[in-house]
C-alpha positions in Angstrom: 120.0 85.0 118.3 117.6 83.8 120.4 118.0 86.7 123.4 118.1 89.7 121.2 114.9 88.2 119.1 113.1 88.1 122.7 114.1 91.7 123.5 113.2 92.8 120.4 109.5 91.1 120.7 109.5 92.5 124.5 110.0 96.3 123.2 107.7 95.7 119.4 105.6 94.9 122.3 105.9 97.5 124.7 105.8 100.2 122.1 102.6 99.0 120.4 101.4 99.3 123.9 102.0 102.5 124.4 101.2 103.9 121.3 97.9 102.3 122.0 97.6 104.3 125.1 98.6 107.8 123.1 96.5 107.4 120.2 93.3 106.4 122.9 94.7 109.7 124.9 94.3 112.0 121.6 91.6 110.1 120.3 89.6 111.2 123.0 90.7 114.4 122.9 90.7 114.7 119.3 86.5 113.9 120.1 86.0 117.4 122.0 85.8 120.5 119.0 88.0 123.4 120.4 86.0 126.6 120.9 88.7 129.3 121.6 87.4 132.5 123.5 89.3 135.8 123.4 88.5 136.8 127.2 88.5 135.1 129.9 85.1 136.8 131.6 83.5 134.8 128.2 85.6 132.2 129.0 84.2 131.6 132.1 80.4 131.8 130.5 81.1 129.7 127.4 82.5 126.6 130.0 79.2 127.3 132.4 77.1 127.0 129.3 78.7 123.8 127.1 80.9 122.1 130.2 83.4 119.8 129.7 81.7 118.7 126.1 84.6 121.0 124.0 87.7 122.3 125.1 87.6 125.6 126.0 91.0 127.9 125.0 91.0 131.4 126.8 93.3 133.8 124.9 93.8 135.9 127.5 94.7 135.0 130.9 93.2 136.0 134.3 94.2 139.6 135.1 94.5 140.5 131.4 93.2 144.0 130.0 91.5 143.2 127.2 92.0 146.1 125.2 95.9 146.1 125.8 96.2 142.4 125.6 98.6 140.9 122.5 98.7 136.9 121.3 101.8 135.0 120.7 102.1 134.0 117.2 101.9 130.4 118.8 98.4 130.8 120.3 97.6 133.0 117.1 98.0 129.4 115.0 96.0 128.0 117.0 93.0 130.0 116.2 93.3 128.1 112.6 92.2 124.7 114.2 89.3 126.1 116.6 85.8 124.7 115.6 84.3 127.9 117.1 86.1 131.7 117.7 84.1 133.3 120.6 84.6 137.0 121.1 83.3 140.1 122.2 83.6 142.5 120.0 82.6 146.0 119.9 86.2 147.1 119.6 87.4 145.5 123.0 90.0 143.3 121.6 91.8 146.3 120.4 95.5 144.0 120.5 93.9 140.7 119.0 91.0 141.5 116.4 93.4 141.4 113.7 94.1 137.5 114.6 90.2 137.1 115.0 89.5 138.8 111.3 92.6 136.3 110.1 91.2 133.0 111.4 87.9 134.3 110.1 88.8 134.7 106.6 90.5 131.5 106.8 87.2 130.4 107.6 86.9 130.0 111.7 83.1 129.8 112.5 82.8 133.1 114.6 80.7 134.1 117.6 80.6 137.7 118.5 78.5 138.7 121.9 78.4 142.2 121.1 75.9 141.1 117.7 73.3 139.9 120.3 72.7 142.7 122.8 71.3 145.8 123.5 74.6 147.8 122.7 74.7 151.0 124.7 76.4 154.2 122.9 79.3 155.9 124.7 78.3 159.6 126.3 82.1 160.3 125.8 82.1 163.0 123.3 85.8 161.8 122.6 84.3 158.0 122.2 82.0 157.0 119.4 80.0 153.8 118.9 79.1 151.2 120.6 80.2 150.3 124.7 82.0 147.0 124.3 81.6 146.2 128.5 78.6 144.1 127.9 78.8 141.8 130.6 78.7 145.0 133.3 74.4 144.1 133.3 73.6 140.4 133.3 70.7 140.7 131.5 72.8 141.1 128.3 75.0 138.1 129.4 71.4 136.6 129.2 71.1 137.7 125.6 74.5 136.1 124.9 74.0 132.7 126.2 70.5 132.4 124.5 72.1 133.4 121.3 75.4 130.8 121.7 73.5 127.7 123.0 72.2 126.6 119.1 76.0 127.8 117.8 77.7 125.6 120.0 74.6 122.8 119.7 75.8 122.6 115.7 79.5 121.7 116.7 80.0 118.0 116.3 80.2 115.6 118.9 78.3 118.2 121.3 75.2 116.7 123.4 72.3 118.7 122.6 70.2 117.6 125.4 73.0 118.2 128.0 74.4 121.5 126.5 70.5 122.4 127.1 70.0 121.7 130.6 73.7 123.0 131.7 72.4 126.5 129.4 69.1 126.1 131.2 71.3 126.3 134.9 73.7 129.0 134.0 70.6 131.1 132.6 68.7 131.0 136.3 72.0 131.6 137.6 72.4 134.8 135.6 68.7 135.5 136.5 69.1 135.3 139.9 72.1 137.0 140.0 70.4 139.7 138.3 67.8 140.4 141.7 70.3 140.3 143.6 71.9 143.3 142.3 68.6 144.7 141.7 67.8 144.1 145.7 71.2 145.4 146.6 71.5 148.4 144.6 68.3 149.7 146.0 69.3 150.4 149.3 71.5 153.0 147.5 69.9 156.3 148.0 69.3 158.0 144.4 71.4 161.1 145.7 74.4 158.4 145.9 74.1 156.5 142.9 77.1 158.2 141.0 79.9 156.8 139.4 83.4 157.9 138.4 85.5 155.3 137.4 89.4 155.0 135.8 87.7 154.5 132.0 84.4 154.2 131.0 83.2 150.6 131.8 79.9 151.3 133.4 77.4 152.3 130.6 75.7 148.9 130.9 75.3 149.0 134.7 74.5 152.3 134.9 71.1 151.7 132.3 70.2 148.4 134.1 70.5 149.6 137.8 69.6 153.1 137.5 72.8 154.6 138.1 74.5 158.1 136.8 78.2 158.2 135.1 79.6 161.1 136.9 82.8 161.0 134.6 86.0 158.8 134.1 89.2 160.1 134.4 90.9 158.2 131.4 88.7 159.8 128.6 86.5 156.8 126.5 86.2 153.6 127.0 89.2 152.3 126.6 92.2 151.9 129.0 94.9 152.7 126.1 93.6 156.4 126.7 95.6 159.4 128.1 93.8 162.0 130.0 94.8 165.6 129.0 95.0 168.7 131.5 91.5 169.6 130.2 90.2 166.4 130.5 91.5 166.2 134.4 89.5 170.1 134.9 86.2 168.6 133.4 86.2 165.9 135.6 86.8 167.7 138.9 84.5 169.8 137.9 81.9 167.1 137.4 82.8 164.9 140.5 82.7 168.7 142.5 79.7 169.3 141.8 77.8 165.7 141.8 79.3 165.9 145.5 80.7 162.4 144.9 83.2 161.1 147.5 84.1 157.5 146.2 86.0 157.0 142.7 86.2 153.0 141.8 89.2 151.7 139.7 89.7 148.8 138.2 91.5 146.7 140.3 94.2 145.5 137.1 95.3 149.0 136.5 97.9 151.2 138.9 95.5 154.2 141.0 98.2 157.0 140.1 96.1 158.3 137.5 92.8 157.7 140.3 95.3 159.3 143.3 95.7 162.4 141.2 92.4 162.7 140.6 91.8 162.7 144.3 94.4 165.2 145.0 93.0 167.6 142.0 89.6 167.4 144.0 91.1 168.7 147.3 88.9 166.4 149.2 88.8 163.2 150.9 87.8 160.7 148.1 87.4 157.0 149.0 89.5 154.6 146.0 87.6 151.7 145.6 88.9 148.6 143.4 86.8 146.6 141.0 86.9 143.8 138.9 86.0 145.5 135.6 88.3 143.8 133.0 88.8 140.4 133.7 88.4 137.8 136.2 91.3 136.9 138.8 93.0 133.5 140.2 91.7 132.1 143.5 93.2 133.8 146.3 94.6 131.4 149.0 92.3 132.3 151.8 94.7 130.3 154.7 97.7 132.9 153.7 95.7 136.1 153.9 93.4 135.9 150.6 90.0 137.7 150.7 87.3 135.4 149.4 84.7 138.2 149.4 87.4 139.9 147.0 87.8 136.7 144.3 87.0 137.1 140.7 87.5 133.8 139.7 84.4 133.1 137.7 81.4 135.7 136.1 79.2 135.5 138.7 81.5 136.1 142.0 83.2 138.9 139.8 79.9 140.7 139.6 78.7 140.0 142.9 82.3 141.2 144.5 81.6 144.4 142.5 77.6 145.1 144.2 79.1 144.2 147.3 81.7 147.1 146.8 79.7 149.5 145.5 77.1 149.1 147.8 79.2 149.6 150.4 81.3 152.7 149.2 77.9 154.4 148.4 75.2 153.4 151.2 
C-alpha cells in the first residue's frame, strides 16, 4: 500500500502544481478588461492608444472589407463578455451592426468613432447621410483618440497615468503624420488633384487636403454597390472631362470593375492600388515584399497611400 499511496501523493502533488500555474496564467489574464474592436484600422488605434493594459479583439481580420465582413456566431458570443465595444459606425459595419446593437442591449459599454467627428455628407446623389471612412484625414482620428482616452481610463484595472502618456504619443504621431501629408500633397498641382476611386472612400481626404472627387465607379459609398450602364456613362463623362488619367482602387477589391472603366474611357488610364479598407499583414521583404507597400498599422497605411497618390498625380 505503501507505493501506490506515494504515487498518489506524487500526482495530488503534481496536479495542485499545475493547476496553480493555470489559475496564475488566467488570473492574469482575467486582470486585463477585453475591449473588442470591429475593424482592424481601429484596432490598430485603440492598441497605440491603451497598449498592452486590455486585450484588444479585432473582429475583422487584416484584408477584410468592412462593409461585406460577417462574424461567426462564436466571436458574436464573445461580444457578451467585452468590457468595451469599439466601432465605427456611420453604417460601415453593414455585415456586423446587428451583433453590435445585440451586445449593446445586453448592455456592452459602446464606443462609436463616427459620434466624435466632423462627419462629412456623401455628394452621391444615390448615398445619403453621413461618410463612414473617417480615418481617410487624421485629424478626425485625432478627434477619436481624444474622445476614447477617458472611456477606456474608466475600465478597471487600466493605468490612467500610462494610458495618458501612451494617448499623449500616438496623438503627436497622428499630428505629425498629419504635415506630412499636408507637405506632400502640396507638390500636387491643383489642376491634378482629382480623384476617381472604385467607391466612394475619399470624402474625408478630399476636405482636409484640398482635393476634388472626380467620381467613383461603384455608385455610394459602399463596396456592396453595383454600377448600372448609366452610372458607368456619368462617370466617363466626368473623368473625360476633369482630364484625369489615374483611377486608384482599393487594393482588397478585384480591378475588373476599374479595367472597364479604363477601357469605357478609351484612353490610357494609370490603376493605382490603395489601402482604403483595412490594413494588411507584413509582407516578407527577403521573398519579394514591398515595405513601401505595407499596411500593417494606421500610420504606414496612410503614409503608403500619400506616397501613391503623390506619385500617380505629380
Amino acid at each position: 500500500m505503501r507505493a501506490p499511496r506515494r504515487v498518489a501523493a506524487v500526482t495530488a502533488g503534481l496536479l495542485a502544481l499545475l493547476a496553480g500555474c493555470s489559475g496564475t496564467g488566467s488570473g492574469e489574464a482575467s486582470e486585463r478588461p477585453m475591449v473588442a474592436v470591429s475593424t482592424n484600422i481601429l484596432g490598430d488605434v485603440v492598441q497605440q492608444v491603451v497598449g498592452k493594459q486590455v486585450e484588444v479583439l479585432v473582429l475583422m481580420p487584416p484584408g477584410s472589407d468592412p462593409h461585406s465582413f460577417e462574424v461567426s456566431a462564436q466571436r458574436a458570443a464573445e461580444l457578451r463578455d467585452a468590457a468595451l465595444i469599439v466601432s465605427n459606425g456611420l453604417g460601415l459595419e453593414e455585415g456586423v451592426q446587428h451583433h453590435l446593437d445585440a451586445a449593446a442591449a445586453d448592455g456592452v459599454p459602446q464606443f462609436v468613432a463616427g459620434d466624435h467627428v466632423q462627419a462629412v455628407a456623401y455628394s452621391d446623389d444615390e448615398m445619403s447621410g453621413p461618410d463612414p471612412h473617417l480615418w481617410t484625414d487624421p485629424q478626425q482620428v485625432l478627434k477619436v483618440v481624444e474622445a476614447l482616452e477617458p472611456t477606456l481610463a474608466g475600465l478597471a484595472g487600466v493605468d490612467t497615468e500610462a494610458l495618458r502618456l501612451s494617448a499623449d504619443a500616438y496623438r503627436q504621431d497622428l499630428r505629425t503624420l498629419d504635415a506630412e501629408l499636408e507637405q506632400q500633397f502640396a507638390g500636387i498641382p491643383s489642376d491634378r488633384r482629382a480623384l476617381v476611386t472604385n467607391h466612394n472612400v475619399f470624402g474625408y481626404l478630399a476636405r482636409r487636403y484640398d482635393f476634388t472627387v472626380v467620381g467613383t465607379v461603384l455608385p455610394g459609398g459602399s463596396t456592396l454597390a453595383a454600377p448600372s450602364a448609366s452610372d458607368f456613362d456619368e462617370l466617363v463623362t466626368a473623368v473625360e472631362t476633369a482630364g484625369v488619367d489615374v483611377i486608384f482602387a482599393d487594393a482588397t477589391q478585384p480591378e475588373r470593375l476599374m479595367q472597364v472603366l479604363a477601357d469605357e474611357v478609351g484612353i490610357d488610364v494609370t490603376i493605382v492600388p490603395l489601402f482604403t479598407e483595412s490594413l494588411t499583414i507584413a509582407t516578407d521583404v527577403a521573398s519579394g515584399g514591398d515595405s513601401d507597400g505595407d499596411a500593417t498599422t494606421y500610420l504606414s497605411m496612410m503614409r503608403s497611400n500619400a506616397g501613391r497618390i503623390t506619385t500617380a498625380l505629380r
